[in-house]
N, CA and C atoms as a LAMMPS dump frame, in Angstrom:
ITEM: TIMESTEP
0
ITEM: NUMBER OF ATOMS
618
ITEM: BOX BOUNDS ff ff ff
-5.0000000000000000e+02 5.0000000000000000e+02
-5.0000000000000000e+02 5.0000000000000000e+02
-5.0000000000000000e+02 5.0000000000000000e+02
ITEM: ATOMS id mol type element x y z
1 1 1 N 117.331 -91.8 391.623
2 1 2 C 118.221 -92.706 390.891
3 1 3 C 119.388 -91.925 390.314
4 2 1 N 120.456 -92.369 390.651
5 2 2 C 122.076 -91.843 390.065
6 2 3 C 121.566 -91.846 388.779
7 3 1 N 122.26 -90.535 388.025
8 3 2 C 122.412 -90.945 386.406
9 3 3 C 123.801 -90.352 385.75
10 4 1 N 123.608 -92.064 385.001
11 4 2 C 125.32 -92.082 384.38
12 4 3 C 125.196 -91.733 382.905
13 5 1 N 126.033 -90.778 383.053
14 5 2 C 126.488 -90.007 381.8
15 5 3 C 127.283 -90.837 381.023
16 6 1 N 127.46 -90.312 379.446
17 6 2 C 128.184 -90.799 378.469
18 6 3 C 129.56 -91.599 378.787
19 7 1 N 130.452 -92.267 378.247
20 7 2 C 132.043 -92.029 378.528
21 7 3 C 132.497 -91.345 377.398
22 8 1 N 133.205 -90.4 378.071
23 8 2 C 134.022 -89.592 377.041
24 8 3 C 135.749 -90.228 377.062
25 9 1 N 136.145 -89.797 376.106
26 9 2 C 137.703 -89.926 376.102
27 9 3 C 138.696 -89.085 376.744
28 10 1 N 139.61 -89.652 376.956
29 10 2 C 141.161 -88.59 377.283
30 10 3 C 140.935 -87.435 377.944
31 11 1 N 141.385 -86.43 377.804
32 11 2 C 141.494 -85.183 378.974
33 11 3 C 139.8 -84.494 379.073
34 12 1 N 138.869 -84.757 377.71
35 12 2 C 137.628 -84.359 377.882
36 12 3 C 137.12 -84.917 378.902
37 13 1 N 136.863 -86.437 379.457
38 13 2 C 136.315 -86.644 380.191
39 13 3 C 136.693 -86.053 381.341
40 14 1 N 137.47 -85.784 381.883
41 14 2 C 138.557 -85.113 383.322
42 14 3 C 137.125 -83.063 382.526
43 15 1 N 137.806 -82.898 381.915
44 15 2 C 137.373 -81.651 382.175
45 15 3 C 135.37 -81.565 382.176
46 16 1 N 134.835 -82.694 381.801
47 16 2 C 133.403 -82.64 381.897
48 16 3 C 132.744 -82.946 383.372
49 17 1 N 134.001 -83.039 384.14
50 17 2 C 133.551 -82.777 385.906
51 17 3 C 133.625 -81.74 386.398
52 18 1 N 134.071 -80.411 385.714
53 18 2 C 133.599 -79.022 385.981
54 18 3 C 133.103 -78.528 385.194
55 19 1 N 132.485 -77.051 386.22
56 19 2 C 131.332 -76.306 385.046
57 19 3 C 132.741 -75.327 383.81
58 20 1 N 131.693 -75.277 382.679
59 20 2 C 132.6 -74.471 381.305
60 20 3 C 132.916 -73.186 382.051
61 21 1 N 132.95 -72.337 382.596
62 21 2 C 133.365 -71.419 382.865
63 21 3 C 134.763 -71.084 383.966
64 22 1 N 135.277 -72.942 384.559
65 22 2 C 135.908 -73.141 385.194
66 22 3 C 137.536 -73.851 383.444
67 23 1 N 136.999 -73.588 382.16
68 23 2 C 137.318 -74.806 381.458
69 23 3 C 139.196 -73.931 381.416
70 24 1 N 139.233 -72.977 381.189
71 24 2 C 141.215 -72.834 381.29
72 24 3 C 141.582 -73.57 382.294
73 25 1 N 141.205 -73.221 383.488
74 25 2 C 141.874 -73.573 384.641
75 25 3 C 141.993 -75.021 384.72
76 26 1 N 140.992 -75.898 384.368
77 26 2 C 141.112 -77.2 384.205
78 26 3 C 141.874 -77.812 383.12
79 27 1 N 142.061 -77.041 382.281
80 27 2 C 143.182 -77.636 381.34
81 27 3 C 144.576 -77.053 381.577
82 28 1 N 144.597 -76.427 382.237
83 28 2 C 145.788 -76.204 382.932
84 28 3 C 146.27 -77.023 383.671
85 29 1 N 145.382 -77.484 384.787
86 29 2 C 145.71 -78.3 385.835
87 29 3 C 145.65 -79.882 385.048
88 30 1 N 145.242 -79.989 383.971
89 30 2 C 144.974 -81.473 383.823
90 30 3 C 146.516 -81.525 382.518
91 31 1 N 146.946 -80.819 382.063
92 31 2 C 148.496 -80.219 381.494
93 31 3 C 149.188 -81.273 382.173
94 32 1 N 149.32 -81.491 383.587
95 32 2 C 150.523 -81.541 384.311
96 32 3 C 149.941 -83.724 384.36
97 33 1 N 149.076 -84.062 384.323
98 33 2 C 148.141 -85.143 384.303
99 33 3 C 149.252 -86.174 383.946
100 34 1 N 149.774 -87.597 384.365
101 34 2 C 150.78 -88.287 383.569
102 34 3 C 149.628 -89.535 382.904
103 35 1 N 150.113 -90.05 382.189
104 35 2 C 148.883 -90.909 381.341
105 35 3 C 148.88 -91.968 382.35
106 36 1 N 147.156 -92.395 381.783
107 36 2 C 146.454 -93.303 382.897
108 36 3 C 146.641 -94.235 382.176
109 37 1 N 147.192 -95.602 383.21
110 37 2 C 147.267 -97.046 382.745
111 37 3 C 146.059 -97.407 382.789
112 38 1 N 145.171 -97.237 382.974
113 38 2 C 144.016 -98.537 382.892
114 38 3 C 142.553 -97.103 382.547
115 39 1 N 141.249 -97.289 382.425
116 39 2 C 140.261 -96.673 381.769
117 39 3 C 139.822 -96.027 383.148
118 40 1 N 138.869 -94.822 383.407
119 40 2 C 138.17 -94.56 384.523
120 40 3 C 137.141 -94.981 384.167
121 41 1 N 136.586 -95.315 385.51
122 41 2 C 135.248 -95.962 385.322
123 41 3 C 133.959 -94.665 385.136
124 42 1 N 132.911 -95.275 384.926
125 42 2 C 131.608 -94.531 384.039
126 42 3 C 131.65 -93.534 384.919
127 43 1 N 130.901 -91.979 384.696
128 43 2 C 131.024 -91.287 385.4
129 43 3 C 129.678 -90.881 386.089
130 44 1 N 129.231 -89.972 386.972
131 44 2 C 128.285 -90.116 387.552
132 44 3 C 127.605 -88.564 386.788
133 45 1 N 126.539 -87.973 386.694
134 45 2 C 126.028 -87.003 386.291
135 45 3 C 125.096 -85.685 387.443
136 46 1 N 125.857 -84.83 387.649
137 46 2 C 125.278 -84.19 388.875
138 46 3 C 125.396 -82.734 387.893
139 47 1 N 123.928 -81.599 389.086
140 47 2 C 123.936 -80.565 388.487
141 47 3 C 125.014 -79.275 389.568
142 48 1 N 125.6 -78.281 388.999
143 48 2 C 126.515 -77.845 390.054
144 48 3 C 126.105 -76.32 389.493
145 49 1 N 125.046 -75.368 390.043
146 49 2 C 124.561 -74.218 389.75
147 49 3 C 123.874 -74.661 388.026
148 50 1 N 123.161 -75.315 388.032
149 50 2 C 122.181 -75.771 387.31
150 50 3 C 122.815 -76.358 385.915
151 51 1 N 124.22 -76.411 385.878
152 51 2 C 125.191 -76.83 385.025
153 51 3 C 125.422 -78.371 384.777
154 52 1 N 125.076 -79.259 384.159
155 52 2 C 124.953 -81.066 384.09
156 52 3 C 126.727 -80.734 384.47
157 53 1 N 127.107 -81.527 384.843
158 53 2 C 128.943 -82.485 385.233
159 53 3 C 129.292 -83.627 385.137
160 54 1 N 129.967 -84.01 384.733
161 54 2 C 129.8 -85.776 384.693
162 54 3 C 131.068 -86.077 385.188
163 55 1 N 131.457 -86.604 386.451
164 55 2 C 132.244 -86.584 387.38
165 55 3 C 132.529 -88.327 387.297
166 56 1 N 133.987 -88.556 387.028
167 56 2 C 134.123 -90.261 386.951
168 56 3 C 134.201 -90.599 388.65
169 57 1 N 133.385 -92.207 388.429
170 57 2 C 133.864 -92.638 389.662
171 57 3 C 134.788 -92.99 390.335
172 58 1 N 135.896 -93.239 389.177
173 58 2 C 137.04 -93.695 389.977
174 58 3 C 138.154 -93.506 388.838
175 59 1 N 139.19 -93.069 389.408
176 59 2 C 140.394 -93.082 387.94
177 59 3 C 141.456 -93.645 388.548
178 60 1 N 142.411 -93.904 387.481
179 60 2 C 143.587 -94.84 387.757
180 60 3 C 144.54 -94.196 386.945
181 61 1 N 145.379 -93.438 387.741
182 61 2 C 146.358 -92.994 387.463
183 61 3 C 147.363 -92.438 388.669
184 62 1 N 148.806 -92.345 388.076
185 62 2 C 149.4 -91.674 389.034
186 62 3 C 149.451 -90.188 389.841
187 63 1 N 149.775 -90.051 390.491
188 63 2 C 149.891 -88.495 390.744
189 63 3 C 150.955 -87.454 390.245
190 64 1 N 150.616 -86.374 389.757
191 64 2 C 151.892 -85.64 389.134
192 64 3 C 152.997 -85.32 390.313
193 65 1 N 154.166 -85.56 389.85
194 65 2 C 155.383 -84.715 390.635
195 65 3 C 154.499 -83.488 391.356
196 66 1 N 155.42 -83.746 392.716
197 66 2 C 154.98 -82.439 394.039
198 66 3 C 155.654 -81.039 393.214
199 67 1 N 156.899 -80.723 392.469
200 67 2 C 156.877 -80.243 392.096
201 67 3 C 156.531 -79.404 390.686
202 68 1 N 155.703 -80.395 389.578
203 68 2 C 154.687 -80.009 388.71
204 68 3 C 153.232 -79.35 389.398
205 69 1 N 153.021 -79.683 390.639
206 69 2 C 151.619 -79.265 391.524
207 69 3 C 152.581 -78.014 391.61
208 70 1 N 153.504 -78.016 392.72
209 70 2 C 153.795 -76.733 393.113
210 70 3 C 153.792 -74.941 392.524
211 71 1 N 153.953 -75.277 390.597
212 71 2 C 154.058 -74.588 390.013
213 71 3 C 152.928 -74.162 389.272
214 72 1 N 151.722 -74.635 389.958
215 72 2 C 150.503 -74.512 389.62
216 72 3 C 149.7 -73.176 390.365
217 73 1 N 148.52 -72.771 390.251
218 73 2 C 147.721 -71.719 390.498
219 73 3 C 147.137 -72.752 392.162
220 74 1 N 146.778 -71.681 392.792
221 74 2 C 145.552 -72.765 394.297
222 74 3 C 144.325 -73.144 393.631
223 75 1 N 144.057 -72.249 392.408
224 75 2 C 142.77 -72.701 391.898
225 75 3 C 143.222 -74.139 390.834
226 76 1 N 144.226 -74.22 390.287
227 76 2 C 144.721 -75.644 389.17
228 76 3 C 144.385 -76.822 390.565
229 77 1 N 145.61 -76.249 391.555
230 77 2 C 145.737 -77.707 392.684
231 77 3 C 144.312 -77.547 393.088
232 78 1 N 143.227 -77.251 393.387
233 78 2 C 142.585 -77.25 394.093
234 78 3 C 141.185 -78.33 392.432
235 79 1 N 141.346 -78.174 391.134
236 79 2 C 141.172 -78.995 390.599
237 79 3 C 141.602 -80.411 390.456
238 80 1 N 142.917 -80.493 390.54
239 80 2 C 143.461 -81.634 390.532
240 80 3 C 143.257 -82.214 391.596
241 81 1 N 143.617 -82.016 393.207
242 81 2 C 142.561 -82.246 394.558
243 81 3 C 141.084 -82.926 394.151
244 82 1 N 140.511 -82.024 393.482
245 82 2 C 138.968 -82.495 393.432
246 82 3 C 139.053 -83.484 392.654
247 83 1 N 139.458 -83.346 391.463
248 83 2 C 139.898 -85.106 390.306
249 83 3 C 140.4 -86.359 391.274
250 84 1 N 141.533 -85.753 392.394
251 84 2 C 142.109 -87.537 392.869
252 84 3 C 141.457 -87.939 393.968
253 85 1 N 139.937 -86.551 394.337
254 85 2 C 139.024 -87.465 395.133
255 85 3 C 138.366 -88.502 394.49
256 86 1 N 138.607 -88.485 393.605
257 86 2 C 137.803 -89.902 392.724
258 86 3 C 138.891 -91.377 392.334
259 87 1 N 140.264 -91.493 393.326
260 87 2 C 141.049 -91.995 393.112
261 87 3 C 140.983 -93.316 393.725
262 88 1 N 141.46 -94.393 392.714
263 88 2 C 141.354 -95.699 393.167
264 88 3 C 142.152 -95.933 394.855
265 89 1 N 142.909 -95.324 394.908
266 89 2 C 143.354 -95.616 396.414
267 89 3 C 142.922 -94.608 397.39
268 90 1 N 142.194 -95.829 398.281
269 90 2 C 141.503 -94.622 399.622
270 90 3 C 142.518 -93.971 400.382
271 91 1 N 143.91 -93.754 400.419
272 91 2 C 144.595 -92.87 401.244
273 91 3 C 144.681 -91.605 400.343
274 92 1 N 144.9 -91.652 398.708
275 92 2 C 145.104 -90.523 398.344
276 92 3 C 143.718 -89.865 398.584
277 93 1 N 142.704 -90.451 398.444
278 93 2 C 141.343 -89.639 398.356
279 93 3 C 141.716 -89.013 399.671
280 94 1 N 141.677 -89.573 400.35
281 94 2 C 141.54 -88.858 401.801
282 94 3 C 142.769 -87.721 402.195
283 95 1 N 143.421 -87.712 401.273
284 95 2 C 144.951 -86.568 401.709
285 95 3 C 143.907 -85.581 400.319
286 96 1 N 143.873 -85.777 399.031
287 96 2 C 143.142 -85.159 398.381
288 96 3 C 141.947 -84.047 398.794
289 97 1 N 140.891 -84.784 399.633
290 97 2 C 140.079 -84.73 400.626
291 97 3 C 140.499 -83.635 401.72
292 98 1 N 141.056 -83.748 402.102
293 98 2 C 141.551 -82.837 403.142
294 98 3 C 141.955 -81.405 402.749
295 99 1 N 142.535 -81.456 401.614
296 99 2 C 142.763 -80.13 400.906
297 99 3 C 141.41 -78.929 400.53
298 100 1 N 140.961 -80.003 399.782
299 100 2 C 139.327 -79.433 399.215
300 100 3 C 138.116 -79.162 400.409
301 101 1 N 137.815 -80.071 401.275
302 101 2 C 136.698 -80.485 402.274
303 101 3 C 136.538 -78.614 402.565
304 102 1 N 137.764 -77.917 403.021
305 102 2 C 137.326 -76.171 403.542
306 102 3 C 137.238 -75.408 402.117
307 103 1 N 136.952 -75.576 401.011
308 103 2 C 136.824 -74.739 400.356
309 103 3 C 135.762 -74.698 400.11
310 104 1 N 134.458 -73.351 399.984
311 104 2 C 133.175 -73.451 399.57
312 104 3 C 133.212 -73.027 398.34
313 105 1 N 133.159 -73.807 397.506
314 105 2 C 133.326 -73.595 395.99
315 105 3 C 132.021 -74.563 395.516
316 106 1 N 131.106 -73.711 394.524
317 106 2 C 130.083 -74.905 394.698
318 106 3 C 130.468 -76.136 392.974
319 107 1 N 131.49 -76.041 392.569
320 107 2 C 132.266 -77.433 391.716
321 107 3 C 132.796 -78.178 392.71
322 108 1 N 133.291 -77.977 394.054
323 108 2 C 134.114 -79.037 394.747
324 108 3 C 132.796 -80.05 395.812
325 109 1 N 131.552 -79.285 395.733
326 109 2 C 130.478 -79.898 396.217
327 109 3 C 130.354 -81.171 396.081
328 110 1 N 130.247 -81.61 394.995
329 110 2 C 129.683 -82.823 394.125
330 110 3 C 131.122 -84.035 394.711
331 111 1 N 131.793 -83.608 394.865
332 111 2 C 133.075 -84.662 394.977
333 111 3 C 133.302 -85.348 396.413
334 112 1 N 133.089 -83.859 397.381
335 112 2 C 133.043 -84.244 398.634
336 112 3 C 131.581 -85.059 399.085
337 113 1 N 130.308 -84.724 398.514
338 113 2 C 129.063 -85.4 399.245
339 113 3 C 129.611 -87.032 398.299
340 114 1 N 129.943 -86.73 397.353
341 114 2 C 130.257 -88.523 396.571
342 114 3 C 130.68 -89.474 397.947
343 115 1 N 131.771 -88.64 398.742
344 115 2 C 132.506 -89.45 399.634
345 115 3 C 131.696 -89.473 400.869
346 116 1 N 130.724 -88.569 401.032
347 116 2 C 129.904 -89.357 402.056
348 116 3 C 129.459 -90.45 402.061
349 117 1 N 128.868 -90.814 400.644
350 117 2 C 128.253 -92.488 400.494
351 117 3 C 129.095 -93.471 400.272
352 118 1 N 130.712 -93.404 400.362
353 118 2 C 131.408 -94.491 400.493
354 118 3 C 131.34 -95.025 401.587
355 119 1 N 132.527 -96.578 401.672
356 119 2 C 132.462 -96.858 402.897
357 119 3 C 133.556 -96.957 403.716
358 120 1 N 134.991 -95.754 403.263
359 120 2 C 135.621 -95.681 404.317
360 120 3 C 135.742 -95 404.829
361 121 1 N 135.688 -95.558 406.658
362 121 2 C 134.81 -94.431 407.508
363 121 3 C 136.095 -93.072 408.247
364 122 1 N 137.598 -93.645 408.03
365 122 2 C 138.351 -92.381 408.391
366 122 3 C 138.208 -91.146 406.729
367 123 1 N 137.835 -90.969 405.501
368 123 2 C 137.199 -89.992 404.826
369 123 3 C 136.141 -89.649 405.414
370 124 1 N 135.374 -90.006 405.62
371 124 2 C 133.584 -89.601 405.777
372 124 3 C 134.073 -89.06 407.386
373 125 1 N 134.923 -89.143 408.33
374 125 2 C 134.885 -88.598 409.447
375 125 3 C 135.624 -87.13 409.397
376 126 1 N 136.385 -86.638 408.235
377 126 2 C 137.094 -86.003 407.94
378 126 3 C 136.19 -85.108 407.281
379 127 1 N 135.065 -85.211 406.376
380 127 2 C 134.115 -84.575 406.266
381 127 3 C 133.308 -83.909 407.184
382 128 1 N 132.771 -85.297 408.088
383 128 2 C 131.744 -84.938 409.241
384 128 3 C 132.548 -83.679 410.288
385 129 1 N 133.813 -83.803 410.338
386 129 2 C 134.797 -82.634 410.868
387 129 3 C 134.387 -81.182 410.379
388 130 1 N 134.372 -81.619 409.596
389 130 2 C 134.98 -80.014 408.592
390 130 3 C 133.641 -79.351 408.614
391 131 1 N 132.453 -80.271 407.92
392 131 2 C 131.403 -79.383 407.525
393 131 3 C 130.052 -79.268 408.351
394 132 1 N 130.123 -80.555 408.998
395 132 2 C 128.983 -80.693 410.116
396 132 3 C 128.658 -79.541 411.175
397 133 1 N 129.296 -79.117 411.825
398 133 2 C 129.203 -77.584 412.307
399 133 3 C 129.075 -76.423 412.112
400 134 1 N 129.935 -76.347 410.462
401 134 2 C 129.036 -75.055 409.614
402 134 3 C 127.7 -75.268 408.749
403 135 1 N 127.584 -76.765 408.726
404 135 2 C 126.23 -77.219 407.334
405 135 3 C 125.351 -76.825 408.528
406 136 1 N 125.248 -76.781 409.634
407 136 2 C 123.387 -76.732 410.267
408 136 3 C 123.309 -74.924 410.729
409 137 1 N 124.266 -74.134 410.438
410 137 2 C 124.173 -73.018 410.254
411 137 3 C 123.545 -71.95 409.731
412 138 1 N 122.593 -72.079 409.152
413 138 2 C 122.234 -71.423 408.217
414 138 3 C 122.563 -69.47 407.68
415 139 1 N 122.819 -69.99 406.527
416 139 2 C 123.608 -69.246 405.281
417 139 3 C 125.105 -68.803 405.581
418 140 1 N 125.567 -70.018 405.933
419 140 2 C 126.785 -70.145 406.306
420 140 3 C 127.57 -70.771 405.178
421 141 1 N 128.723 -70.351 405.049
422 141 2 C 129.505 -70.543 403.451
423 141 3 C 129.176 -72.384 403.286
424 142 1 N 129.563 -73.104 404.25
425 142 2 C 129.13 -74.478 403.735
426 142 3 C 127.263 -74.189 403.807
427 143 1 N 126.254 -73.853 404.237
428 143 2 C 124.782 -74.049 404.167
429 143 3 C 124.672 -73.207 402.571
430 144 1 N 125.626 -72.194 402.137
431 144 2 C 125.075 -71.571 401.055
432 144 3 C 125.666 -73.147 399.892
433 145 1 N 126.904 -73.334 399.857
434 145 2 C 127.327 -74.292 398.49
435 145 3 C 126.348 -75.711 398.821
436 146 1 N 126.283 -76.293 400.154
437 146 2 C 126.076 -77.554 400.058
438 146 3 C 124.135 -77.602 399.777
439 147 1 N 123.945 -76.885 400.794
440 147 2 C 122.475 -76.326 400.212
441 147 3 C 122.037 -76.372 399.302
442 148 1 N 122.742 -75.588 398.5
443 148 2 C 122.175 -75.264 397.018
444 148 3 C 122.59 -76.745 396.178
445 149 1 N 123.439 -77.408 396.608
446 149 2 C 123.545 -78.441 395.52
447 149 3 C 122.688 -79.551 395.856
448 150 1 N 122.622 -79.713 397.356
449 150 2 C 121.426 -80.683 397.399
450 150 3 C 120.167 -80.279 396.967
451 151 1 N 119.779 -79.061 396.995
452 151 2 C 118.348 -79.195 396.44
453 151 3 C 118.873 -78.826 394.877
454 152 1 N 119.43 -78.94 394.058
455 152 2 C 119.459 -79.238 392.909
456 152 3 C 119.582 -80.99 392.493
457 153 1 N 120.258 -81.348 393.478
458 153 2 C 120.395 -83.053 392.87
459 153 3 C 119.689 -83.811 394.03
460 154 1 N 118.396 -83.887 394.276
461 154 2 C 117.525 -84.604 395.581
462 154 3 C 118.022 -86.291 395.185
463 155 1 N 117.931 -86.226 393.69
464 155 2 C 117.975 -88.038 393.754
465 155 3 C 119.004 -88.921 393.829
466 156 1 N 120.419 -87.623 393.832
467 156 2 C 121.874 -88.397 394.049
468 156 3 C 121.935 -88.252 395.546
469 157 1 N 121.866 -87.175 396.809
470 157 2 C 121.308 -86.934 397.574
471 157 3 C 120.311 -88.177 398.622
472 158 1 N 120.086 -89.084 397.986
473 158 2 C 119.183 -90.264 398.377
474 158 3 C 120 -91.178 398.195
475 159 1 N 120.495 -91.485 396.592
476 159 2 C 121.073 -92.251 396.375
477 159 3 C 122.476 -92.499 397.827
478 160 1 N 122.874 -91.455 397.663
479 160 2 C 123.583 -91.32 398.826
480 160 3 C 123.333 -91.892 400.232
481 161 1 N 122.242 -91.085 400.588
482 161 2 C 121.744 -92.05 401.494
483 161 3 C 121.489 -93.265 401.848
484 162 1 N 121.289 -93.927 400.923
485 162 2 C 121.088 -95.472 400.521
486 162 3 C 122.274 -95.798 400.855
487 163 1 N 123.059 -95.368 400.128
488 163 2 C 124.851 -95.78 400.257
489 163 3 C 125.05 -96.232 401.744
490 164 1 N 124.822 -95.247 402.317
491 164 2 C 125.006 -94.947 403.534
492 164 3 C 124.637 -96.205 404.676
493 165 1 N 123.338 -96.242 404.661
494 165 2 C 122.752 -97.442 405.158
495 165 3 C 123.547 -98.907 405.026
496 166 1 N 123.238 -99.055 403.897
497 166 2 C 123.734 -100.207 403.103
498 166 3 C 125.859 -100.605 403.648
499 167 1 N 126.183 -99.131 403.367
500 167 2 C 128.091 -99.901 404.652
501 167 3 C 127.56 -99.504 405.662
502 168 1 N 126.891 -98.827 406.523
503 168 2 C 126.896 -98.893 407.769
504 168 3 C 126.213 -100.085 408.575
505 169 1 N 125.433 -100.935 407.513
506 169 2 C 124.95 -102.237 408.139
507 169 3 C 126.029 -103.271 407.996
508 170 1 N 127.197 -103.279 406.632
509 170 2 C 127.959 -104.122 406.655
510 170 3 C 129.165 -103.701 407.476
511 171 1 N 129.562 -102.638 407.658
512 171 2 C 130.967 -102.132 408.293
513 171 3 C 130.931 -101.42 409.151
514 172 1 N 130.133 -100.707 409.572
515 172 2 C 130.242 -99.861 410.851
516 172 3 C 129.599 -99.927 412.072
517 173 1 N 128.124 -101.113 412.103
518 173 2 C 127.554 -101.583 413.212
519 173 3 C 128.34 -101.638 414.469
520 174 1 N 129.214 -102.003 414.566
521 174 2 C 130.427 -102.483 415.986
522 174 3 C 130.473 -101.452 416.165
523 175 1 N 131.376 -100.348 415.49
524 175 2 C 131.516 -98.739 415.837
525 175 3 C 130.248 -98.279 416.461
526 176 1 N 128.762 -98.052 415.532
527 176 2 C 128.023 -97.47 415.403
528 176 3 C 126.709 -98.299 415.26
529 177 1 N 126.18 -98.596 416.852
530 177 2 C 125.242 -99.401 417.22
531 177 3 C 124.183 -99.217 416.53
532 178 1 N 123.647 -97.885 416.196
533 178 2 C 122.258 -97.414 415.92
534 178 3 C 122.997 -96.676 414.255
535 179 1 N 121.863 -96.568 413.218
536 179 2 C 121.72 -95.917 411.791
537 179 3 C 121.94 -94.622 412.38
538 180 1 N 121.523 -93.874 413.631
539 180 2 C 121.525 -92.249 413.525
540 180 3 C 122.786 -91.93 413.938
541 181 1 N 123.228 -92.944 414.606
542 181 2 C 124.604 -92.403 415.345
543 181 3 C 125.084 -92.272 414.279
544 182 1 N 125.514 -92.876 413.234
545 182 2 C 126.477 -92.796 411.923
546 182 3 C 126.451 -91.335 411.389
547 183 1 N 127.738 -90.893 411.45
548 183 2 C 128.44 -89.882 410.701
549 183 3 C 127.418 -89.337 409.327
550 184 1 N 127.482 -90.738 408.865
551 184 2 C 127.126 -90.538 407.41
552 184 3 C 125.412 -90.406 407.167
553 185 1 N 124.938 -90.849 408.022
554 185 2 C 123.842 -90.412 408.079
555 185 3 C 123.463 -89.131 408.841
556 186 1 N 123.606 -88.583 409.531
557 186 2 C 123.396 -87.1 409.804
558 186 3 C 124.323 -86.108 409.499
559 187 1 N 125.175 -86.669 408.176
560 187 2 C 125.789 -85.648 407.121
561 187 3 C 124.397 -85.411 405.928
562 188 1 N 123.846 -86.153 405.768
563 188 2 C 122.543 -86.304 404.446
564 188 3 C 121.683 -85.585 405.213
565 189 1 N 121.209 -85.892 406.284
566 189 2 C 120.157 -85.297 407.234
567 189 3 C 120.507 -83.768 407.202
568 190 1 N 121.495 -83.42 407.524
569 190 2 C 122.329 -82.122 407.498
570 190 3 C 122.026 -81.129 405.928
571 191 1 N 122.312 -82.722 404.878
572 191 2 C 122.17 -81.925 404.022
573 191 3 C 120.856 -81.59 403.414
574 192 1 N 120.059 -82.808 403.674
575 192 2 C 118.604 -82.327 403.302
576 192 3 C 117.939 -81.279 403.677
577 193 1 N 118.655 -81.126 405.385
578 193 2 C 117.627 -79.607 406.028
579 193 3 C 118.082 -78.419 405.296
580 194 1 N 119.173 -78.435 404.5
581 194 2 C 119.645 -77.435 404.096
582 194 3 C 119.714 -76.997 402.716
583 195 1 N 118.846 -78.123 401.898
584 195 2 C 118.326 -78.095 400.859
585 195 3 C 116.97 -77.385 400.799
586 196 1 N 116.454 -77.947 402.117
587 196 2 C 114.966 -77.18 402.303
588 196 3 C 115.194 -76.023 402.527
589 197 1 N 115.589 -75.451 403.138
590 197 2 C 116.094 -74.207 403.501
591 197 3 C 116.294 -72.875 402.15
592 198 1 N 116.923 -73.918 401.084
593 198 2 C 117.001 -73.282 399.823
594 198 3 C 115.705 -73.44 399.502
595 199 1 N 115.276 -74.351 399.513
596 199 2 C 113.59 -74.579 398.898
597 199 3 C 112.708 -73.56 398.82
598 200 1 N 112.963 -73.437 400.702
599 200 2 C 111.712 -72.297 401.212
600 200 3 C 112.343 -71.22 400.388
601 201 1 N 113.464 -70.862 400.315
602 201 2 C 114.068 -68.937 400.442
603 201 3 C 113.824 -68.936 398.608
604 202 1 N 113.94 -70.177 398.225
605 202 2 C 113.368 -70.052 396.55
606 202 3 C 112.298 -69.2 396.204
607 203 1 N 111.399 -69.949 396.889
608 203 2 C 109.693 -70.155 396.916
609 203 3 C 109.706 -68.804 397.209
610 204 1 N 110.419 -68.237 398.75
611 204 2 C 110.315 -66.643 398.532
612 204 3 C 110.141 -65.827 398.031
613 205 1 N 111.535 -66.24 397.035
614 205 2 C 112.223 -65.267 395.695
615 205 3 C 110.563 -64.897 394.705
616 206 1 N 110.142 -66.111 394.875
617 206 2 C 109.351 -66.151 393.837
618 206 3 C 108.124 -65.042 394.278
């Protein structure tokens, strides 16, 4: 079961979707932020190297001037990227998306698997691009970040899955005759084996 965190206010809530040790850089990048007309909605609660995050589902706001980004750090844009994957319009997510999807950073984890369980299917194919060929790799820069975050969050991870099912029976059947053919389902599959994977090499450690 998803679990929804508090609502916080104003620039706190934006910075309680990364871990504290990421917290300058995010107030840097959230500096350049122009004020949001309308509220973000509740946020979702995931662990990112055993750190709680509370990542909103959706925000409503504009995007800063190309040249306020420009004068930023790759690590600021590459926050602000991860924030307007949570953006009410599915084209910015998906240009957003595209930026972040190659970086193995395990804070940008949580944002990209979110967009697996949506239901528009040119994002989620843009994923299945990027990471599907390095996720069944094992200890490969996507098997080390995505790995490790699925077996820290198994029940968003499902939840996900569920997602999944649930548009691919309303929207993608015509495309995608059968549940396995779907993208989005052997992105979860992908990620579960690679949760286990952490499981076992845990159990090792131990």
């Amino acid at each position: 079961m998803q679990i929804v965190g508090p609502e916080l206010g104003g620039a706190a809530a934006l910075e309680a979707a990364f871990p504290r040790h990421l917290g300058d850089d995010v107030r840097k990048a959230l500096a350049v932020l122009p004020p949001a007309p309308h509220a973000r909605t509740s946020p979702f609660r995931v662990l990112v190297d055993g750190e709680p995050v509370l990542i909103p589902s959706r925000i409503y706001l504009d995007e800063p001037s190309v040249a306020a980004e420009a004068a930023l750090s790759a690590t600021h844009r590459a926050v602000l990227d991860c924030l307007y994957t949570r953006h009410h319009d599915g084209r910015v997510r998906q240009r957003r998306l595209e930026r972040v999807v190659g970086l193995f950073q395990p804070w940008v984890a949580p944002f990209v698997v979110q967009l697996v369980g949506e239901y528009v299917d040119e994002i989620l194919l843009v994923i299945w691009r990027a990471l599907a060929p390095e996720l069944v790799v094992p200890h490969s820069p996507a098997d080390a970040v995505y790995g490790r975050f699925a077996a820290e969050n198994p029940a968003f991870v499902a939840l996900t899955d569920k997602r999944i099912t649930s548009y691919w029976d309303c929207y993608h059947r015509g495309r995608y005759p059968t549940l396995v053919d779907y993208p989005g389902h052997a992105m979860t599959a992908a990620l579960r084996a690679s949760a286990e994977r952490h499981d076992a090499s845990d159990g090792d450690a131990r």
